[in-house]
KOLBAKOL-702391 format. One record per residue (C-alpha): residue number from 0; residue in three letters; x, y, z. Coordinates in pm, 1 decimal. Layout:
N
+-----+-----+----------+----------+----------+
:   i :  aa :        u :        v :        w :
+-----+-----+----------+----------+----------+
: NUM : ala :        X :        Y :        Z :
...
+-----+-----+----------+----------+----------+
***
This chain:
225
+-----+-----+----------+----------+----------+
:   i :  aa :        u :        v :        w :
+-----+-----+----------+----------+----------+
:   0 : unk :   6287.4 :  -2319.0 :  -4118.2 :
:   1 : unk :   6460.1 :  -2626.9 :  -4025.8 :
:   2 : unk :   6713.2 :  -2638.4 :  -3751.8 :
:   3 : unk :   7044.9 :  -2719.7 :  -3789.4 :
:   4 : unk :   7136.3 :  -3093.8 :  -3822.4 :
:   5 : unk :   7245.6 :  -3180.2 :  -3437.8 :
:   6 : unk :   7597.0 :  -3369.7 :  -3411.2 :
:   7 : unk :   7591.5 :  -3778.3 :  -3399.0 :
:   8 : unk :   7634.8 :  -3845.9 :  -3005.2 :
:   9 : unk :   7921.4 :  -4102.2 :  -2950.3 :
:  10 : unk :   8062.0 :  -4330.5 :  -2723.3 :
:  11 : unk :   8326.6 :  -4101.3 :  -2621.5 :
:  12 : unk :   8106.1 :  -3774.4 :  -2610.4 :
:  13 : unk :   7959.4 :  -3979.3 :  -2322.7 :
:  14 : unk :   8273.2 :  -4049.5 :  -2167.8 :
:  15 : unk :   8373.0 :  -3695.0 :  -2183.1 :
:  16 : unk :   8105.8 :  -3580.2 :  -2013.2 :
:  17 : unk :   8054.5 :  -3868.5 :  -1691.0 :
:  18 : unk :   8485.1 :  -3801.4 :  -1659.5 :
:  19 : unk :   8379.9 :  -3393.6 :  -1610.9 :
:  20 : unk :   8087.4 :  -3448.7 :  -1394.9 :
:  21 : unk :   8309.3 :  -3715.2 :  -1188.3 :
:  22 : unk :   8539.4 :  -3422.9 :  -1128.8 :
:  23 : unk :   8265.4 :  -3149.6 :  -1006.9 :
:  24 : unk :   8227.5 :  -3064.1 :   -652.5 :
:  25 : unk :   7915.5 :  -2913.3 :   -691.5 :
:  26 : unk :   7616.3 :  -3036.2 :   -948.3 :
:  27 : unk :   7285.0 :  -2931.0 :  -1077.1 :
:  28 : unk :   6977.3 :  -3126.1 :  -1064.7 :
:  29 : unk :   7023.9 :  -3204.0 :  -1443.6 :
:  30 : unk :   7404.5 :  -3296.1 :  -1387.8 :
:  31 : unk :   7301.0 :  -3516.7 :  -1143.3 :
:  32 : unk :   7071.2 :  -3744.9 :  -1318.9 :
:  33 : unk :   7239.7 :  -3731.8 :  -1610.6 :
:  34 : unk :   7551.7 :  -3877.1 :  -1395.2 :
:  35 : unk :   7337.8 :  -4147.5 :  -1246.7 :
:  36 : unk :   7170.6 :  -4242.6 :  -1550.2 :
:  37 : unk :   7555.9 :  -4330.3 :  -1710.7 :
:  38 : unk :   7616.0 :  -4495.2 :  -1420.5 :
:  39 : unk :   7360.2 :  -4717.7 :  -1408.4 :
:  40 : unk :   7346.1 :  -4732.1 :  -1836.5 :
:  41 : unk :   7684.1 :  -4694.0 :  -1906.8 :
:  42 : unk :   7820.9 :  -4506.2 :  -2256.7 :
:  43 : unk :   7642.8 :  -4657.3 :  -2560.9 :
:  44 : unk :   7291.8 :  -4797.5 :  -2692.8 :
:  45 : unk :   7123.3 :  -4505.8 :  -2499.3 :
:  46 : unk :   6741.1 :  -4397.7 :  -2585.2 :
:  47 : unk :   6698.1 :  -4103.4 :  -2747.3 :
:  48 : unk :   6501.6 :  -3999.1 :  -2400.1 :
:  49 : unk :   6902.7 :  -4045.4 :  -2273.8 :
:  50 : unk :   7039.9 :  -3911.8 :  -2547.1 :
:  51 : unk :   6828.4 :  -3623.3 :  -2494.0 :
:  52 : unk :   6946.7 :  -3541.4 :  -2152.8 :
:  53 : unk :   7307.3 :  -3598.7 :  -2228.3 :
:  54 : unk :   7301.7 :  -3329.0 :  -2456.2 :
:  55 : unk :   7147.9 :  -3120.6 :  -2236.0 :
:  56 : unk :   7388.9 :  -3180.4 :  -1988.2 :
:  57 : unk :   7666.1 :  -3105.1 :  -2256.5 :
:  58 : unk :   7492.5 :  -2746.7 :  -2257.2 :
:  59 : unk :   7560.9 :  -2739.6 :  -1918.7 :
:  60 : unk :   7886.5 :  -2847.6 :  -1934.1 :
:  61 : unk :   7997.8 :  -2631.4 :  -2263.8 :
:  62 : unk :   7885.5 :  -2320.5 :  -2093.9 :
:  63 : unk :   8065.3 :  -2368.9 :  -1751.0 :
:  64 : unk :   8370.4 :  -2427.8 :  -1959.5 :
:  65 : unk :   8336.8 :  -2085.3 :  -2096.3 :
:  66 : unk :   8250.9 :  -1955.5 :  -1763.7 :
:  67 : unk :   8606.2 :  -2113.7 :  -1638.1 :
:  68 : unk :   8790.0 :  -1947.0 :  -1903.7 :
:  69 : unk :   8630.9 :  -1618.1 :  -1775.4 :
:  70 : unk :   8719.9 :  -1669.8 :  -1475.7 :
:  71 : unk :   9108.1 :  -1765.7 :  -1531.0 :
:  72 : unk :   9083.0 :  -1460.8 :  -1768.4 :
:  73 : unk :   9030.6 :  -1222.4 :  -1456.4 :
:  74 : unk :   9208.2 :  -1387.6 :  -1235.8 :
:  75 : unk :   9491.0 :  -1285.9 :  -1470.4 :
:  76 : unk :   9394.0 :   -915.4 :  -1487.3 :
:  77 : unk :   9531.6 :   -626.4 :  -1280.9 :
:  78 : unk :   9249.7 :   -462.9 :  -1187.4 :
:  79 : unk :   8886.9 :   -513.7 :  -1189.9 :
:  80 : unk :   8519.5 :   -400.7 :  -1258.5 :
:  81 : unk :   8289.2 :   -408.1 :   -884.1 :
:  82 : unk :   8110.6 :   -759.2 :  -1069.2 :
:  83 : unk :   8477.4 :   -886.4 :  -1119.7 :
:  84 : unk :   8572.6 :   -837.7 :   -774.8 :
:  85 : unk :   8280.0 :  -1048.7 :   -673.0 :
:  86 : unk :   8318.3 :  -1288.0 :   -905.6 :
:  87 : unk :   8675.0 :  -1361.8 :   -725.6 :
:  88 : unk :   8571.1 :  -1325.4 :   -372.6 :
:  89 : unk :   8262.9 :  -1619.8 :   -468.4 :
:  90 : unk :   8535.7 :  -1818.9 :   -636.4 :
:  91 : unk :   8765.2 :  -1818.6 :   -273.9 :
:  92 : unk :   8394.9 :  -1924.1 :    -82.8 :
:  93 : unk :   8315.9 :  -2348.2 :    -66.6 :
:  94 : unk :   7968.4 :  -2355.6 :    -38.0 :
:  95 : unk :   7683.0 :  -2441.0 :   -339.3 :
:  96 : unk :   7514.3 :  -2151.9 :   -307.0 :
:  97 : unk :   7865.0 :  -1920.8 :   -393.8 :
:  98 : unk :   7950.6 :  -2208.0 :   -684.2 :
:  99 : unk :   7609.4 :  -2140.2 :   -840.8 :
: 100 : unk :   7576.5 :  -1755.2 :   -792.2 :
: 101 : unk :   7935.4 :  -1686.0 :   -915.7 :
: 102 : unk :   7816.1 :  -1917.0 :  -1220.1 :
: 103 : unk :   7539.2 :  -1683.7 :  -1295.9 :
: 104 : unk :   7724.8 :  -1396.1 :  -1257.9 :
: 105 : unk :   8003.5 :  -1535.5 :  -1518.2 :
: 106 : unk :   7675.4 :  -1610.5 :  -1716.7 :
: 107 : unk :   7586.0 :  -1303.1 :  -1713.2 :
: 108 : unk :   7956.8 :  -1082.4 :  -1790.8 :
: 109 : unk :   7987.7 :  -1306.1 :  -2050.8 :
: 110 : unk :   7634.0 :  -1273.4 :  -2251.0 :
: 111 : unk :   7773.2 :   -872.6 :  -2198.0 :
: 112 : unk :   8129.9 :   -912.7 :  -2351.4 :
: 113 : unk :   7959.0 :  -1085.2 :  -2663.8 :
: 114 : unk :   7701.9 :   -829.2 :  -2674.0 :
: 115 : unk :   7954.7 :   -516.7 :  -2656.0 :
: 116 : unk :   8221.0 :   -774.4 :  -2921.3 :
: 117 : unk :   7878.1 :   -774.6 :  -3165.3 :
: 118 : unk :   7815.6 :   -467.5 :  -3120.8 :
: 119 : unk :   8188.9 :   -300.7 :  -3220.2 :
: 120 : unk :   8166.4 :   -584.5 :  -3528.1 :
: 121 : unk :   7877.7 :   -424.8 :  -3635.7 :
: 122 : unk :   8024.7 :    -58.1 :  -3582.4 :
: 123 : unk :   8326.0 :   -146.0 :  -3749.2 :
: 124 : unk :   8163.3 :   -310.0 :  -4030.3 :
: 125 : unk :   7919.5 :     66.6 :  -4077.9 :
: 126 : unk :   8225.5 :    259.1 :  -4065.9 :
: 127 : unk :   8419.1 :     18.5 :  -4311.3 :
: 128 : unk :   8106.9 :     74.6 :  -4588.0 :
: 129 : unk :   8114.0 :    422.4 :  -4486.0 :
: 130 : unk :   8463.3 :    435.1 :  -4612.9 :
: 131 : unk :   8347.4 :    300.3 :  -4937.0 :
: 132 : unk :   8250.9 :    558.2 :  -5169.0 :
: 133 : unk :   7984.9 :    465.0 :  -5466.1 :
: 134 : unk :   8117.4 :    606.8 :  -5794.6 :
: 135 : unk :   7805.9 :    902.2 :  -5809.5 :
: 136 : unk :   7967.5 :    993.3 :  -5500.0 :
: 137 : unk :   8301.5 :    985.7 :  -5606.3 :
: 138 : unk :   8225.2 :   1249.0 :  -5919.2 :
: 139 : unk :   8018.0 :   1460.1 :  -5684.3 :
: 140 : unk :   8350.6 :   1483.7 :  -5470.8 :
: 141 : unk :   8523.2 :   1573.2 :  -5769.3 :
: 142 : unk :   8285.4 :   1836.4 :  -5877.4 :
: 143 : unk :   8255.8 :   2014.5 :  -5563.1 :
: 144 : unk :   8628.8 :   2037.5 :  -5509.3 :
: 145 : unk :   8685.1 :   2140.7 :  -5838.8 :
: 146 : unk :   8406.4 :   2423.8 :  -5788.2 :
: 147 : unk :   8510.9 :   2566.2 :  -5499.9 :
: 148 : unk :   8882.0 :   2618.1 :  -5635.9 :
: 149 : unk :   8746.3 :   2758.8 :  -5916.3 :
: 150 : unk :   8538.8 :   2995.0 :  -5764.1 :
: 151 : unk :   8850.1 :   3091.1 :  -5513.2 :
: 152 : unk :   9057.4 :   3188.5 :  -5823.0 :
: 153 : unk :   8769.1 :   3367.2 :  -6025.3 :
: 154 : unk :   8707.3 :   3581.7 :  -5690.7 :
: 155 : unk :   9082.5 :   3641.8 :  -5653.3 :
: 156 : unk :   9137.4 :   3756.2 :  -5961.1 :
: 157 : unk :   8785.3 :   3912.3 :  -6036.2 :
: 158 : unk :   8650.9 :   4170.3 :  -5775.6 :
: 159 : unk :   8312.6 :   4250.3 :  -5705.8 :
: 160 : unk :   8152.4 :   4002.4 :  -5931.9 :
: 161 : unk :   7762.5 :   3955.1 :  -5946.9 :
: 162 : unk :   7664.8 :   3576.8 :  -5979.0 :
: 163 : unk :   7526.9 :   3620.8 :  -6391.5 :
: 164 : unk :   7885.7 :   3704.8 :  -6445.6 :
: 165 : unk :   8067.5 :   3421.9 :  -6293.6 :
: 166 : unk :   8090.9 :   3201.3 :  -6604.7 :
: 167 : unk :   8194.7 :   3476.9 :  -6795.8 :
: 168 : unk :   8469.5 :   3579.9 :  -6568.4 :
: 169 : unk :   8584.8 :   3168.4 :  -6626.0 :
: 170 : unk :   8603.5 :   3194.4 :  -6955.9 :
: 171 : unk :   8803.1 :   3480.2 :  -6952.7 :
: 172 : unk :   9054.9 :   3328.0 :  -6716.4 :
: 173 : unk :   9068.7 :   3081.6 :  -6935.5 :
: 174 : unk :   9143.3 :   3249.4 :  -7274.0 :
: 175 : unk :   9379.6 :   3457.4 :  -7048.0 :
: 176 : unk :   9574.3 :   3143.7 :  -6970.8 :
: 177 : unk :   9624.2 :   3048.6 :  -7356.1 :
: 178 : unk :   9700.3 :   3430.1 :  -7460.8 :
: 179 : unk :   9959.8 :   3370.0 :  -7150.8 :
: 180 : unk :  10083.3 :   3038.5 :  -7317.8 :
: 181 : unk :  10134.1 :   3200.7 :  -7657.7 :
: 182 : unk :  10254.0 :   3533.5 :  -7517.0 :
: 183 : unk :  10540.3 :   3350.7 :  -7337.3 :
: 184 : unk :  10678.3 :   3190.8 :  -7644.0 :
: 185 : unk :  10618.8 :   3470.8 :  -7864.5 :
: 186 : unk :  10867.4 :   3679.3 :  -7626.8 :
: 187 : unk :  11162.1 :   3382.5 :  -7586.9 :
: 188 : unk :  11169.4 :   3299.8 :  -7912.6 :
: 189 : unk :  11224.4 :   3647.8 :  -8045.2 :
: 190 : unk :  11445.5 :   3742.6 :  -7736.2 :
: 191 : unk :  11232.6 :   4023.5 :  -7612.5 :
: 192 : unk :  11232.9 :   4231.6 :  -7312.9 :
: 193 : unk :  11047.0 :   3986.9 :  -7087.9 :
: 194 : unk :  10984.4 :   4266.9 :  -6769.9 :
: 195 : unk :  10625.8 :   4321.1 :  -6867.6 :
: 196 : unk :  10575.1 :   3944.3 :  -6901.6 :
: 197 : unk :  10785.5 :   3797.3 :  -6564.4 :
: 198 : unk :  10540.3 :   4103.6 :  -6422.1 :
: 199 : unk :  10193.2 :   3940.2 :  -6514.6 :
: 200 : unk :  10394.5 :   3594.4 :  -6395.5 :
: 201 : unk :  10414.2 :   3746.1 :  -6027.6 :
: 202 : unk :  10059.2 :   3886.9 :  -6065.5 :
: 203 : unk :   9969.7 :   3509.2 :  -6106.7 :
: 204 : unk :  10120.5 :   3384.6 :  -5758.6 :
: 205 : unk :   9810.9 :   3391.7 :  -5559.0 :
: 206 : unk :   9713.7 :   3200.6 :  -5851.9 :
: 207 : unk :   9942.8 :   2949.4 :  -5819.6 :
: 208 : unk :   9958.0 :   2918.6 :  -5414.5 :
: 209 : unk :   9611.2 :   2774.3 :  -5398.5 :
: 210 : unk :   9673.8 :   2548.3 :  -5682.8 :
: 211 : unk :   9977.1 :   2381.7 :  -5467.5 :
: 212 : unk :   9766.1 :   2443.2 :  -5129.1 :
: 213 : unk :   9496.2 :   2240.0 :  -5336.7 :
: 214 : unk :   9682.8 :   1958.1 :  -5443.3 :
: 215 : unk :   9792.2 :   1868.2 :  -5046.6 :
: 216 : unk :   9422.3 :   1947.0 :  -4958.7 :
: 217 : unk :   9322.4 :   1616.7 :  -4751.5 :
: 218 : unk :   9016.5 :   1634.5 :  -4894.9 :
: 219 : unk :   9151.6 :   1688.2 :  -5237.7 :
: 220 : unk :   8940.8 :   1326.6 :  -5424.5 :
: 221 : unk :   9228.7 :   1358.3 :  -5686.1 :
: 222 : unk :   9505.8 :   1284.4 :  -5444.4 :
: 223 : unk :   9684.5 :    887.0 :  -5434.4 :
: 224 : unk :   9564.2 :    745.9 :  -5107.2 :
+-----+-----+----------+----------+----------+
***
């Protein structure tokens, strides 16, 4: 697979860089020549053996940036971790072996905050899809609730029943419910005595309790999100 196209080096690239090395107190081996070959080459018509080493020196230079903006990042902070507290008391030393070490510790809490920042991307990203429900899912949601409130009403109403007779006792809630329908108009259309029927209402309010405890069920599928 071919790598990705590298950026044109220009004239001021090279500026950029000798005017940051210009300004460091301490430098690398690779810093160094690189600073001495500008020097002595100045900032255009380099070989691409130059070139080379200028953009390895832009490495350099890229990733004590980011260890800088670490650094001002804690400096910033309240309290801090035992590697933070080291990192500062390097940073107060003058000395190249305390520039270099508090370097490679910033190194290293950085490649750790963009391991644990991958790592909650990735987490957040699983629990996002997790979210998403397929639509067999969805149905089997659907069925399932649906099921268990029936069952809860056919064992309310229906005691003692043996599992062959389940289906039947359904059935017979439901033609129950349309005898109940017609029943009701039958009586307030001719004005009847409506005792008996406002009696097998009430005997219905278990009935209807779970139905409205249903319906604010949070895992009711049929509910607006």
């Amino acid at each position: 697979m071919a790598g990705r196209p590298q950026k044109i080096l220009t004239e001021q690239d090279v500026i950029d860089l000798y005017e940051y090395l210009t300004e460091l107190d301490f430098l690398r081996l690779k810093e160094k020549k690189c600073l001495q070959m500008i020097c002595e080459c100045g900032f255009k018509n380099l070989t691409s053996e130059q070139q080379k080493l200028v953009r390895e020196t832009q490495y350099l230079m890229n990733r004590a940036v980011k260890n800088f903006d670490l650094l001002h990042e804690i400096q910033l902070q309240q309290k801090h971790s035992s590697t933070e507290k080291q990192i500062l008391e390097l940073c107060e030393k003058n000395d190249i072996d305390s520039y270099f070490s508090m370097h490679d510790l910033l190194d290293a809490l950085r490649k750790k905050n963009d391991a644990k920042f991958a790592e909650n991307k990735i987490q957040q990203k699983l629990a996002a899809k997790n979210k998403e429900k397929s639509p067999k899912k969805s149905l089997d949601s659907k069925k399932y609730f649906i099921g268990d409130l029936c069952l809860k009403w056919i064992e309310s109403t229906f005691q003692n029943l043996s599992d062959d007779q389940v289906l039947d006792a359904l059935n017979r809630m439901i033609e129950n419910q349309k005898i109940g329908q017609e029943a009701r108009k039958f009586w307030e259309q001719n004005n009847q005595n409506k005792d008996y029927l406002n009696t097998q209402i009430a005997a219905t309010s278990q009935l209807k309790a779970q139905v409205n405890a249903a319906k604010t069920d949070s895992r009711n599928p049929f509910k607006k999100k």
